[in-house]
LUMKENU-534269 format. One line per field, with one value per residue (C-alpha): residue number from 0; x, z, y. Coordinates in nm, 4 decimals. Layout:
// residues N
seq = (NUM_...)
X = (X_...)
Z = (Z_...)
Y = (Y_...)
END
This chain:
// residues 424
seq = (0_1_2_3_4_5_6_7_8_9_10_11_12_13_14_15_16_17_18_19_20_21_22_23_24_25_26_27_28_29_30_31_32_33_34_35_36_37_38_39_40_41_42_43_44_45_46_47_48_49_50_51_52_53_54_55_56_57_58_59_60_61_62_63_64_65_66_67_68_69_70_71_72_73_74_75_76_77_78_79_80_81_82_83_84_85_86_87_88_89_90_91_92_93_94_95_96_97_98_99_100_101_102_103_104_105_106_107_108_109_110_111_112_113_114_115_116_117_118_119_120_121_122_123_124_125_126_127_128_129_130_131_132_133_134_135_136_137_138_139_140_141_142_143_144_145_146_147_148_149_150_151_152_153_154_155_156_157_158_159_160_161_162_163_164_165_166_167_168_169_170_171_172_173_174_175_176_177_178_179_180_181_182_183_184_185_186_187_188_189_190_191_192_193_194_195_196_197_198_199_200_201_202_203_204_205_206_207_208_209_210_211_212_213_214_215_216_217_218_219_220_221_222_223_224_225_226_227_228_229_230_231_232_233_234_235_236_237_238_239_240_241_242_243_244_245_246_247_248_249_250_251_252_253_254_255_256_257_258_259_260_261_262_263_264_265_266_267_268_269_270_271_272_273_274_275_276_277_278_279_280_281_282_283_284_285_286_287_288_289_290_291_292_293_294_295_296_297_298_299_300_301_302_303_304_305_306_307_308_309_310_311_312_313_314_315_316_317_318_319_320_321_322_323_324_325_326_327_328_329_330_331_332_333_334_335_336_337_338_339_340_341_342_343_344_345_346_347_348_349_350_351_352_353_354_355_356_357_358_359_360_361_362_363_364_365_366_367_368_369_370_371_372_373_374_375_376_377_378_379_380_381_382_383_384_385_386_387_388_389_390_391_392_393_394_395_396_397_398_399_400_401_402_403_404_405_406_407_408_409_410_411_412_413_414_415_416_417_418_419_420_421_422_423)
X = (-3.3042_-3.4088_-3.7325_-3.5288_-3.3768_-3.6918_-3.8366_-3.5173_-3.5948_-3.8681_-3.8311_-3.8282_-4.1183_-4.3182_-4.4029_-4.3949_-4.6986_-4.8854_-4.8942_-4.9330_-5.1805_-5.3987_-5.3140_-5.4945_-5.7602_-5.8445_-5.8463_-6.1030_-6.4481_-6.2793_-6.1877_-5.8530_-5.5688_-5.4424_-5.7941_-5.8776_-5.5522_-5.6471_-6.0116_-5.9574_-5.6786_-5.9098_-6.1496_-5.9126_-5.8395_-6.1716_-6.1870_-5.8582_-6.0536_-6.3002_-6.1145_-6.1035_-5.7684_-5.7265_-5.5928_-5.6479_-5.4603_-5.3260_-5.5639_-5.8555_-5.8478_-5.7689_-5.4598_-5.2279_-5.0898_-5.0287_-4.7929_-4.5505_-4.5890_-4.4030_-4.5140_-4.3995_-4.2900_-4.1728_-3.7624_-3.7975_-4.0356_-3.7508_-3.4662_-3.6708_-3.7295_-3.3903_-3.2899_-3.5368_-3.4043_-3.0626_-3.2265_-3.3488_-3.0437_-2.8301_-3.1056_-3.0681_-2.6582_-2.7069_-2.9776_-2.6746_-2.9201_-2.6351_-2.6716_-2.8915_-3.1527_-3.5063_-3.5082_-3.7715_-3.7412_-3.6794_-3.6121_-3.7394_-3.9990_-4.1322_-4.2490_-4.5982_-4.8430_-5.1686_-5.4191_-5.6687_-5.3947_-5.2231_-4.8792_-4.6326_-4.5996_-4.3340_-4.4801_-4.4918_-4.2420_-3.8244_-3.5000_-3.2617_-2.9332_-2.7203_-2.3520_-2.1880_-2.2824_-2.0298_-2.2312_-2.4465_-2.2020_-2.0440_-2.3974_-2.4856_-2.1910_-2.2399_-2.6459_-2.5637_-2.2981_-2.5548_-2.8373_-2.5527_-2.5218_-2.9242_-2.9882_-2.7099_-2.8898_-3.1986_-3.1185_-2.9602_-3.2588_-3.0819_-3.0421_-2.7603_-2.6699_-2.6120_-2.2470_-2.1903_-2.3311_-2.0412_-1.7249_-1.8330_-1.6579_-1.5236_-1.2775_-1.5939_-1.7879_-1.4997_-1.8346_-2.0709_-2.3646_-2.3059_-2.3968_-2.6700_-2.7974_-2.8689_-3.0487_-3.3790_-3.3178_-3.3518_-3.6654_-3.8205_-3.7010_-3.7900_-4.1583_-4.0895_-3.9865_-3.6552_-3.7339_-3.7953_-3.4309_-3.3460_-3.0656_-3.1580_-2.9580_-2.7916_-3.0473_-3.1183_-3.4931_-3.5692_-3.9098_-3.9566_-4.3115_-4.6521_-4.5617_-4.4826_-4.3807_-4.2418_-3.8900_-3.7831_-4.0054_-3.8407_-4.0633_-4.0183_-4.1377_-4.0869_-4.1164_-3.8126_-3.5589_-3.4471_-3.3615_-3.2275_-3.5207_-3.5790_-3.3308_-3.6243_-3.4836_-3.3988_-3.5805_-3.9237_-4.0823_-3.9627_-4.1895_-4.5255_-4.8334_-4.7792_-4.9821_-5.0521_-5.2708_-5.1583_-5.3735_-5.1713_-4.8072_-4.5679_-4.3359_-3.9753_-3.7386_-3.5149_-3.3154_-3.2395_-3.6273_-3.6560_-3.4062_-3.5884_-3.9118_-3.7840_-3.5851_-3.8542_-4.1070_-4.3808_-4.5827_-4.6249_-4.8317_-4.9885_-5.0102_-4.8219_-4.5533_-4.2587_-4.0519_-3.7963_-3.5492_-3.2914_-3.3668_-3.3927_-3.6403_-3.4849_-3.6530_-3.7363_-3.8328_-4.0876_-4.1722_-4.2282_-4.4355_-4.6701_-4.6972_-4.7701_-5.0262_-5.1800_-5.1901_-5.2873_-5.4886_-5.4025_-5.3387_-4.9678_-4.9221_-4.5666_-4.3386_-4.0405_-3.8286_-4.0112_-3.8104_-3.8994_-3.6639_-3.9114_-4.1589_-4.0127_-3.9343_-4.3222_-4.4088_-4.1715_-4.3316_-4.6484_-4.6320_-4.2997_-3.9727_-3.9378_-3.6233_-3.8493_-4.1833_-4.2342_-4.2501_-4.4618_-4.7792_-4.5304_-4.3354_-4.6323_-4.7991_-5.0958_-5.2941_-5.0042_-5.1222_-4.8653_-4.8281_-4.5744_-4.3616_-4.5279_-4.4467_-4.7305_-4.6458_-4.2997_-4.5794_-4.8178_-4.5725_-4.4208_-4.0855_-3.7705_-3.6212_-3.2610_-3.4155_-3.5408_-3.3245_-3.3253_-3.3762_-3.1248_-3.1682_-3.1607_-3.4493_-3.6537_-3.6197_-3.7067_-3.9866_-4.1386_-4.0612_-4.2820_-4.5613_-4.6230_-4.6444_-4.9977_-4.9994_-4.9817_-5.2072_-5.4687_-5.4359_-5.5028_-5.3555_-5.0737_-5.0354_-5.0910_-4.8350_-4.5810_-4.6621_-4.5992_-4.2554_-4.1838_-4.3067_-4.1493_-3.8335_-3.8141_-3.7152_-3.6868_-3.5694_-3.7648_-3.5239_-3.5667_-3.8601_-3.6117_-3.5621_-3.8346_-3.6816_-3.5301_-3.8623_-4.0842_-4.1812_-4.2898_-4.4194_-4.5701_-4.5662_-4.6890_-4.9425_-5.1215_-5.1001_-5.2632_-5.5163_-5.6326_-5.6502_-5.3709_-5.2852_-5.3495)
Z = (4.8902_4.6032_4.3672_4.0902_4.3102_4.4233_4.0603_3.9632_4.2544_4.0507_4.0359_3.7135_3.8395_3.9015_3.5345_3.4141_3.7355_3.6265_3.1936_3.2561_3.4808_3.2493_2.9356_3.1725_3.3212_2.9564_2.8455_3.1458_3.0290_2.7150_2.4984_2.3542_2.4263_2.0982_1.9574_2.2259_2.1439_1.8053_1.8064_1.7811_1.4727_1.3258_1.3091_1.1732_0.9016_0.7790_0.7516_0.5077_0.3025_0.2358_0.1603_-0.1866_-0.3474_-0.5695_-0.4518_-0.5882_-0.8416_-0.9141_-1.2304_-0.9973_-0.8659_-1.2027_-1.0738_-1.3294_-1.4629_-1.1295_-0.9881_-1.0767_-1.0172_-1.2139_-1.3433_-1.3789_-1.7467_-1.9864_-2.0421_-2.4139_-2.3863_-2.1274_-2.3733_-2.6619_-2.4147_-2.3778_-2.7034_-2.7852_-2.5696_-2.6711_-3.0263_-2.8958_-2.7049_-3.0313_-3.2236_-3.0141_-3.0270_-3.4390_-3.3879_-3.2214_-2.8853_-2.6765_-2.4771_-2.1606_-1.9769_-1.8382_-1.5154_-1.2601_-0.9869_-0.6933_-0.3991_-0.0642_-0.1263_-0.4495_-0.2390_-0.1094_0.1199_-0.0627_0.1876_-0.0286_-0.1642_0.2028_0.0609_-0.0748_-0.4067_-0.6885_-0.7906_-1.1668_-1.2177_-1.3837_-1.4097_-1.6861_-1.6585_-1.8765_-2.0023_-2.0206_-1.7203_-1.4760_-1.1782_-1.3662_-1.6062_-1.3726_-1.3390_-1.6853_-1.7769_-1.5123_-1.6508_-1.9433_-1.8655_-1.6274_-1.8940_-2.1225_-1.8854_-1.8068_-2.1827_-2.2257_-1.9009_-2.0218_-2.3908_-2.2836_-2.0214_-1.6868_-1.3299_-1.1815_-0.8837_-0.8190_-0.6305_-1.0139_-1.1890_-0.9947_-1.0321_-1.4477_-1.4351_-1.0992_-1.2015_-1.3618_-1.0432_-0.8046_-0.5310_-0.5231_-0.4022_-0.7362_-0.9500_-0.7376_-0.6999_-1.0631_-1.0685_-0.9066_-1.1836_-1.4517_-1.3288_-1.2971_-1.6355_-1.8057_-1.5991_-1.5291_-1.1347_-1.0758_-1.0814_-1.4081_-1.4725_-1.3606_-1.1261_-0.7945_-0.4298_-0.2902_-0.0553_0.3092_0.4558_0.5785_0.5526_0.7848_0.9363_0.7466_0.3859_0.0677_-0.2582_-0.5873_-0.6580_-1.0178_-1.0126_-0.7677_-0.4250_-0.1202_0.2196_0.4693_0.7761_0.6775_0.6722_1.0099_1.2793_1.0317_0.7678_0.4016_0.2175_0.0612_-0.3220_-0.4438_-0.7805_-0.6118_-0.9621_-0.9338_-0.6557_-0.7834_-0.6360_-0.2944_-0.0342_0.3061_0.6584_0.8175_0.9902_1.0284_0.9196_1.2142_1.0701_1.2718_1.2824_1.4201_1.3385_1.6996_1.7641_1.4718_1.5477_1.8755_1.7175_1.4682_1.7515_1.9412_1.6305_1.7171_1.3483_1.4738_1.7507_1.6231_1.2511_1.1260_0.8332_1.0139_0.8132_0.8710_0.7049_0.9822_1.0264_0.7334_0.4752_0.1793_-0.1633_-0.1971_0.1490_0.0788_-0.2326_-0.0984_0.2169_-0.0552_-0.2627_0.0674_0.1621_-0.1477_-0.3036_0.0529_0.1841_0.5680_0.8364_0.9075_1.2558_1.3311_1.6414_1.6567_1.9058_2.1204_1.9828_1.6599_1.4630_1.4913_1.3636_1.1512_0.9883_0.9899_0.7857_0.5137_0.4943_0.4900_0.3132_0.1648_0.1839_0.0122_-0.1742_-0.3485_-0.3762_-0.7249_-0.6837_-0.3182_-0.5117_-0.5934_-0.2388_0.0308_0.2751_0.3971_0.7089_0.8895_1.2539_1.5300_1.8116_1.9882_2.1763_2.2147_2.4551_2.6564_2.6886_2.8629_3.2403_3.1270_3.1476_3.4130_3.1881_3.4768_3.4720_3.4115_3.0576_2.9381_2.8259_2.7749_2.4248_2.3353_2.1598_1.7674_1.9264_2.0319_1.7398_1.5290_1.7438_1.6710_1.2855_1.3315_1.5691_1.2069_0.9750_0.8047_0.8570_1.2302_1.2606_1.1385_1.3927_1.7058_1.8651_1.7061_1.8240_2.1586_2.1570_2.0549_2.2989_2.5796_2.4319_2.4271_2.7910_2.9197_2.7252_2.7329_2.4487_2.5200_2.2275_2.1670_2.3796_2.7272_2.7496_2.7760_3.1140_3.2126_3.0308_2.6694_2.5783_2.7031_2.4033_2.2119_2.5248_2.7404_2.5592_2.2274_2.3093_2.5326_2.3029_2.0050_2.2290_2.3965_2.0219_2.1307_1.8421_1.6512)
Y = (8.6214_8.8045_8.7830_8.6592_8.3713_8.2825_8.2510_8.0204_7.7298_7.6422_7.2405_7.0760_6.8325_7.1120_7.1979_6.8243_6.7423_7.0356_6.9489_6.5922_6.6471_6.8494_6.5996_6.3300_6.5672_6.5870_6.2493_6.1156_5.9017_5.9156_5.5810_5.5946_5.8670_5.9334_5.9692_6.2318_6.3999_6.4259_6.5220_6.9117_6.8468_6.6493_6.9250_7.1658_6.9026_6.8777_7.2851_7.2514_6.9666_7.1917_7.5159_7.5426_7.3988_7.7504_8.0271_8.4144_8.5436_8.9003_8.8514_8.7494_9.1510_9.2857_9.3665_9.2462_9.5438_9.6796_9.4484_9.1074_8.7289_8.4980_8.1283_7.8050_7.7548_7.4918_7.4546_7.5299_7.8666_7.9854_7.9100_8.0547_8.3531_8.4131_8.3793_8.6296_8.8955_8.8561_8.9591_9.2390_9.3460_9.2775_9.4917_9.7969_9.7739_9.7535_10.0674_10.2736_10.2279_10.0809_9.7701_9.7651_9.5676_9.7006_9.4930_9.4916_9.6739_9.4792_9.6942_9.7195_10.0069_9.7786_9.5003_9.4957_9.2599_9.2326_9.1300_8.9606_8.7649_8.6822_8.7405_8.9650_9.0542_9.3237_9.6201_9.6401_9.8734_9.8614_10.0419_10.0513_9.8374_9.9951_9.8276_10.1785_10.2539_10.2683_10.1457_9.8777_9.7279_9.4651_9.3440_9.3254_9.1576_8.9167_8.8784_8.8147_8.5287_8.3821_8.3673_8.1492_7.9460_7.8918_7.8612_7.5587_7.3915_7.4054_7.3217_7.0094_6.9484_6.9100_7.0689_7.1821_7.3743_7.7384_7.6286_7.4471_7.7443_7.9679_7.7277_7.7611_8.1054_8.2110_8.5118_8.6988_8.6016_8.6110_8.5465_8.3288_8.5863_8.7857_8.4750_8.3514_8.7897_8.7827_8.4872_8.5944_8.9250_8.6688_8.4811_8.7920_8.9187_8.6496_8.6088_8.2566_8.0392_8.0227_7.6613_7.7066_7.7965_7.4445_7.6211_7.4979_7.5377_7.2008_7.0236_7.1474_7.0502_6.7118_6.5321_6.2578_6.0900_5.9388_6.0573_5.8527_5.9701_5.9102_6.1463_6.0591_5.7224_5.6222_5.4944_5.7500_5.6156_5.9033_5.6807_5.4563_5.7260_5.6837_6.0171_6.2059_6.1737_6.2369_6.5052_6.7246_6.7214_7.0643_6.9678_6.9548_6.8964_6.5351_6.5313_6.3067_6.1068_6.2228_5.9618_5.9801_5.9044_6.1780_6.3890_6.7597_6.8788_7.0119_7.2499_7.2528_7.5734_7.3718_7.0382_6.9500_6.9766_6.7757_6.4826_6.4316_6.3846_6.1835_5.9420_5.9241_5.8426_6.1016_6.0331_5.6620_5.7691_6.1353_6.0657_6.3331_6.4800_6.6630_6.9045_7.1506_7.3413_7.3868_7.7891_7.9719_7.8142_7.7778_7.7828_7.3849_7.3457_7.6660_7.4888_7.1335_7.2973_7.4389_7.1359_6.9246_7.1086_7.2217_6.8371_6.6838_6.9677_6.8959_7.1764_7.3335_7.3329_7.5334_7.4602_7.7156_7.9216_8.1456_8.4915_8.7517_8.4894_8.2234_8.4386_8.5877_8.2188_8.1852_8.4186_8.3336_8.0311_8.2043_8.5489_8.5160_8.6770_9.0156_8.9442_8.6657_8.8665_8.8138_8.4389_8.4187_8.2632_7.9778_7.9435_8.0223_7.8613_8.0165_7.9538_7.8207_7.7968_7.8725_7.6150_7.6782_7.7647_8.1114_8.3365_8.2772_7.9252_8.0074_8.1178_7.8348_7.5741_7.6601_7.7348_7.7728_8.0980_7.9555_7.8605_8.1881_8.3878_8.8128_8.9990_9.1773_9.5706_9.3570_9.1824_9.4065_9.6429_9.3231_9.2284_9.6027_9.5899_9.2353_9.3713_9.6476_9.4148_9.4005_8.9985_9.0149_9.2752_9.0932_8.8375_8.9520_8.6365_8.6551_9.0553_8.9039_8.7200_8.9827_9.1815_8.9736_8.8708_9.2717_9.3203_9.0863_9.1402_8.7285_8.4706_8.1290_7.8265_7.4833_7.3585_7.5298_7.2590_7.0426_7.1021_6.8925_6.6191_6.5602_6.3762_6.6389_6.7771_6.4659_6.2655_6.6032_6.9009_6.8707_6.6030_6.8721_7.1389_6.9259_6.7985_7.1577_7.2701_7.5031_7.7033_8.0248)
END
């Protein structure tokens, strides 16, 4: 029998004996379970209570002129904003200047991670979009039908969404990504959110646990929303007088990781808000992370696959996403502590070898492009980590724990991890 057989006898109990074992080990001479499980989150709670609530600014490092962050602004300034430019762009027709744009330049070379500001951010730099222009006038033409549009929403003070915003004229769109492209031009443009635009993506995250809110005056109670939890509005403004007891944030890639917490009611027993955004953050989930933890002050702990995709999803959260660099002060999280499952946790636990699963070339090559960036580099933990994943040329998903049992990770798993302090 070969090695490799060997290694895939291991028996489920084995891994369950040996956490639960060391979840007990650690809560001997000790009064109350869930206190002892807490102690080391409390800690890290009261370090995020003290942090200052303000975070630097590009004009903090007299950096301003250097490169781009836009703010939220006011629905009227925007329209007046627009109306302005349109002005302009009439002006320079009348002046025999032709009709163009000067849009920030977006591209991948433009973007840049400022370390004293933990995120990415635009360089402060634009190219001319030109209407007779061969190669820019579909885009312009397209701009300028978008901006219509934005100025009638906002003059008439409602939201809609970027799927409505399409259907308004689909032979000039013909695709939904060229509407929605020209969007994030505008914001930038016009140096305000996209929020501010009041075009906003149909609703994907899901809040559930110790969290109550008010969405349009209306009373939110986050653990009354049953397995499937709270729809996370995309209109986070609508958002107010956030409350809570909880005591950290667990931040889910995924929604089947999320469902079983939520089943099994994991924020009754570890106070706790759980959020996800099925995969991919989108921009409200980003948005209502920040606001969570910037109102409420209380640590991010994140749980996600055990691959360059689930780290890849953390720093979104945390640094931003480069297509979106101009807005990261809005949409980041920093300081978001990784809990699991890490590749180290896959030996630790005692994680069967029929559950882990090989990389494949794509993710190696992205677990390289990660190991570079300037965030992980300054976390030697986190580089750790990465480099066991590339060794061992081993992923494994939330759900390999499973294995041991579907309630593993709320009843075992996670309960360990919070009480060791078992994060970076």
């Amino acid at each position: 029998m070969s090695n490799k057989s060997k290694k895939q006898k291991v028996l489920p109990d084995e891994g369950v004996n040996f956490a639960l074992k060391k979840l007990k080990d650690g809560q001997k001479g000790r009064d109350g379970s869930v206190e002892n499980v807490l102690k080391k989150v409390q800690k890290l709670e009261a370090i995020v209570k003290s942090r200052p609530s303000r975070r630097k600014t590009l004009k903090d490092l007299n950096m301003e002129d250097l490169y781009r962050e836009v703010l939220d602004r006011p629905e009227t300034e925007i329209a007046a904003a627009i109306e302005q430019l349109m002005l302009a762009v009439a002006k320079s027709i009348m002046d025999g200047n032709g009709f163009a744009y000067q849009l920030p330049s977006r591209g991948q070379n433009d973007q840049v991670y400022i370390d004293q500001l933990n995120r990415i951010v635009l360089k402060n730099k634009s190219t001319s979009a030109a209407f007779t222009n061969m190669s820019s006038v579909r885009k312009v033409t397209i701009l300028t039908r978008v901006m219509q549009l934005v100025h009638g929403v906002l003059s008439k003070g409602i939201h809609v969404t970027k799927r409505d915003l399409f259907y308004t004229d689909v032979k000039l769109f013909k695709d939904q990504k060229d509407s929605d492209a020209v969007l994030d031009d505008i914001s930038c443009l016009l140096g305000c959110t996209r929020n501010s635009l009041h075009v906003v993506a149909s609703e994907k995250g899901v809040v559930v646990g110790r969290l109550r809110y008010k969405e349009d005056g209306d009373d939110i109670d986050c653990t009354k929303m049953g397995v499937g939890g709270k729809a996370i509005p995309s209109n986070v403004d609508k958002v107010t007088e956030l409350r809570t007891d909880a005591k950290f944030v667990l931040l889910v890639e995924k929604d089947a990781a999320f469902m079983r917490l939520a089943e099994d009611r994991f924020y009754n027993k570890y106070p706790c808000i759980i959020i996800t955004a099925k995969g991919q953050p989108d921009v409200a989930t980003r948005l209502f992370l920040s606001k969570v933890k910037r109102e409420l002050k209380l640590p991010v702990l994140a749980l996600v696959d055990a691959d360059p995709y689930g780290l890849k999803i953390i720093s979104v959260y945390m640094q931003g996403s480069k297509n979106m660099a101009f807005d990261s002060a809005n949409l980041t999280t920093p300081d978001i502590k990784w809990l699991g499952v890490r590749p180290s946790d896959l030996d630790k636990f005692k994680i069967p070898e029929q559950c882990r699963l090989e990389m494949t070339a794509k993710d190696i090559e992205t677990g390289n492009h990660m190991l570079k960036e300037d965030f992980i580099q300054q976390n030697p933990d986190w580089v750790k980590e990465v480099e066991i994943m590339l060794k061992t040329k081993t992923k494994a998903e939330i759900q390999a724990l499973s294995s041991y049992g579907f309630q593993y990770l709320s009843e075992v798993y996670l309960p360990l991890k919070l009480q060791e302090g078992d994060w970076i």
